[in-house]
C-alpha positions as CSV (number, residue, x, y, z in Angstrom):
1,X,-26.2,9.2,25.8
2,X,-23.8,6.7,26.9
3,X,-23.3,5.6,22.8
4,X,-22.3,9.3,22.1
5,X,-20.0,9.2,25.4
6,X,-18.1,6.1,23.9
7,X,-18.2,7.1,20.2
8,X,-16.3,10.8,21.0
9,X,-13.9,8.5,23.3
10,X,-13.3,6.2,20.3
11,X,-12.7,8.7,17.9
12,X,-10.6,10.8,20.6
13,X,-8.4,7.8,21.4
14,X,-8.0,6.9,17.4
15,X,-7.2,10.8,16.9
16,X,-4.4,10.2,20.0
17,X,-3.0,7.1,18.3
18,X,-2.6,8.5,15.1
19,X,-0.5,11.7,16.3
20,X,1.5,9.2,18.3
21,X,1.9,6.7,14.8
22,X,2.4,10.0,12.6
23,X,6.3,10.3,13.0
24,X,6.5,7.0,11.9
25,X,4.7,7.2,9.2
26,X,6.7,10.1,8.2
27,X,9.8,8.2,8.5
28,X,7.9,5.6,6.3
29,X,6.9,7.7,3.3
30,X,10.6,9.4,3.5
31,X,12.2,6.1,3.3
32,X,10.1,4.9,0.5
33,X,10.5,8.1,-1.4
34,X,14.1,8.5,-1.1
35,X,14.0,4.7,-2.2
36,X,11.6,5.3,-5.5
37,X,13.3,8.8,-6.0
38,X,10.4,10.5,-5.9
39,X,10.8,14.3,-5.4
40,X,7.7,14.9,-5.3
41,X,6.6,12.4,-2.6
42,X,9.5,14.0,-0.7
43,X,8.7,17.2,-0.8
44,X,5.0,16.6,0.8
45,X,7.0,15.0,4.2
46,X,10.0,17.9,4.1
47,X,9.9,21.0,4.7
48,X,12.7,22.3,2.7
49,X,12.9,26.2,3.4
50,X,12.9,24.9,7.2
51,X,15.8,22.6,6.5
52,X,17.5,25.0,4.1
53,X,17.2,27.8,7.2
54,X,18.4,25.7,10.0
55,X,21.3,24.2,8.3
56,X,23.0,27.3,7.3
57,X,22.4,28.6,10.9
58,X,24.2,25.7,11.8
59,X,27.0,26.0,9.4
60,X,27.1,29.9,9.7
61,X,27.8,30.1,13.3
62,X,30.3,27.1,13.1
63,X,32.0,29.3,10.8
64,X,32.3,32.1,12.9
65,X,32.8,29.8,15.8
66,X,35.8,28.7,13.8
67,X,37.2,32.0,13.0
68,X,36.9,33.1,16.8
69,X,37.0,36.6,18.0
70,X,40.8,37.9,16.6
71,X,39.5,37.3,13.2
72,X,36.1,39.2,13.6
73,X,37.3,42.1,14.9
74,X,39.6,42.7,11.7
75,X,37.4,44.4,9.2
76,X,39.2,42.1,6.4
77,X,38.5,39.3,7.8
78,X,34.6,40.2,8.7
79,X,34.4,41.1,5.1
80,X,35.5,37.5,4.4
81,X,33.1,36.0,6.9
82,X,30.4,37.4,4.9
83,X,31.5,36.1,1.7
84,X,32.0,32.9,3.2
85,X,28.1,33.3,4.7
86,X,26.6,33.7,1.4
87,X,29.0,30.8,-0.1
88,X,27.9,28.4,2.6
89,X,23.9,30.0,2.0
90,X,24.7,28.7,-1.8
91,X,25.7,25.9,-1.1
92,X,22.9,25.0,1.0
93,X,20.5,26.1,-1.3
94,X,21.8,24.0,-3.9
95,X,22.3,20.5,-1.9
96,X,19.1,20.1,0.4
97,X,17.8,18.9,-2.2
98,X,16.0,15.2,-2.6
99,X,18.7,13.6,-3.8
100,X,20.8,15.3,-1.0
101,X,19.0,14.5,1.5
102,X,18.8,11.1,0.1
103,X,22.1,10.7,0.6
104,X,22.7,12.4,4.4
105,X,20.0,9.8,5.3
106,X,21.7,6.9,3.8
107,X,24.5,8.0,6.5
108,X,27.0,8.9,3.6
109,X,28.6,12.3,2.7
110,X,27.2,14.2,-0.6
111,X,30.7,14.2,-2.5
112,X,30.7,10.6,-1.5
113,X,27.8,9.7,-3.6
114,X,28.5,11.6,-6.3
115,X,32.0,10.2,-6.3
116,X,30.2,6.8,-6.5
117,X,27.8,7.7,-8.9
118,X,31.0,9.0,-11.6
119,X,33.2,6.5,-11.2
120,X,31.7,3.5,-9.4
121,X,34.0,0.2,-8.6
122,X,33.2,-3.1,-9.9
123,X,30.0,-4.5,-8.3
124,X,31.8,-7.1,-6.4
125,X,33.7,-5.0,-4.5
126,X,31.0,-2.3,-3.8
127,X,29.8,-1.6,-0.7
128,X,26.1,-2.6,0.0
129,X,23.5,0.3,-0.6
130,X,22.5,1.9,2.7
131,X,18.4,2.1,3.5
132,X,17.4,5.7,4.3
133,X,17.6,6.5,8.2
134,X,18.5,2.6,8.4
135,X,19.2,1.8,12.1
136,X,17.7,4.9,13.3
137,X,17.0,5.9,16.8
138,X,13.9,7.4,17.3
139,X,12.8,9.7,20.3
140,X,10.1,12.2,21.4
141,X,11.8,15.5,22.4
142,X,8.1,16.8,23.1
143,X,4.2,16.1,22.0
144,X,5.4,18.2,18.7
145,X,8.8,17.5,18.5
146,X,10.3,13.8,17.1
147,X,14.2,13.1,16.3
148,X,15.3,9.8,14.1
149,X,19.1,9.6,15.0
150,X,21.8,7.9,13.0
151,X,25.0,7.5,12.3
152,X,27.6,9.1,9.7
153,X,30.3,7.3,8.1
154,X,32.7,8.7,10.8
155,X,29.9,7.3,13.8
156,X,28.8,10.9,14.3
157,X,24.9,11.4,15.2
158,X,23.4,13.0,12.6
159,X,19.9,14.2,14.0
160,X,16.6,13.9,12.0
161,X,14.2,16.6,13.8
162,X,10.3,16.1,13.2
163,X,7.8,18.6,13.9
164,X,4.0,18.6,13.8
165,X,1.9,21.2,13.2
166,X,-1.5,20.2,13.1
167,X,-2.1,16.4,12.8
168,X,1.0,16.1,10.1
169,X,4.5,16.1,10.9
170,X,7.4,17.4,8.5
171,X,11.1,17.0,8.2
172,X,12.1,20.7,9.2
173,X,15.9,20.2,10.6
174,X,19.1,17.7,10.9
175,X,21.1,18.5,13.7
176,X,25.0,17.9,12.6
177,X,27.5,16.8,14.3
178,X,29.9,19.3,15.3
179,X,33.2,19.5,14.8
180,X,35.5,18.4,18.3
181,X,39.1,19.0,16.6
């Protein structure tokens, strides 16, 4: 009896450690899939309609946020908010993406890389190549919730949000940096 006792202990403890280990491993097979460019390895550690919702959330409401109440009440302008809704939706859609996120992980702006990518300077005087989520902070926010923080090219936090669901855990939001001017 005392052998079944200390076998369901084991395997409870090694089920423990490998929930507390799984973020981390997470951050691992993101890093080297960003690295390889594989999409496909990507996509099994993101969860991109998550992402895709929670970042236009984010960029919806600091658009409304930015046209403040004057604006809203004018039917005009409410009828612009909306376009600029679905515009920002769009544009979500199209950048979160592997080779987006590849590059908001590297710390670096999208334009930027695809700035570098069209026109890159001479290789002496280009700037190293970033590691995915290099220098990253990581935190439990709760038993479910993980956050890998780093910094943009302005030293803004951008925030990596892990959640599990189950024994796996998934990329499903980046908190951005909001906008103090």
């Amino acid at each position: 009896m005392k052998k079944w006792i200390a076998l369901v202990v084991a395997v409870l403890l090694a089920l423990g450690v490998y929930v507390a280990v799984g973020p981390y491993l997470t951050v691992r097979a993101i890093r080297s899939a960003v690295q390889q460019q594989d999409a496909a390895a990507l996509s099994r550690q993101v969860d991109f309609p998550a992402l895709r919702a929670s970042l236009k959330a984010q960029l919806s409401n600091e658009l409304v946020r930015g046209a403040g109440s004057e604006r809203q009440a004018n039917p005009f302008a409410a009828i612009g908010l909306q376009i600029a809704s679905g515009v920002i939706g769009a544009g979500v859609d199209a950048m979160v993406n592997p080779f987006g996120l590849a590059a908001i992980m590297e710390g670096r702006t999208i334009w930027r890389k695809f700035d570098d990518e069209i026109g890159s300077p001479p290789p002496d005087t280009a700037a190293p190549e970033r590691q995915p989520l290099h220098d990253a902070r990581y935190r439990y926010e709760s038993p479910s919730r993980f956050t890998a923080t780093v910094q943009d090219e302005d030293g803004r936090p951008l925030v990596f949000v892990m959640t599990r669901d189950g024994l796996r855990w998934k990329l499903t939001d980046i908190r951005l940096p909001r906008d103090t001017d």
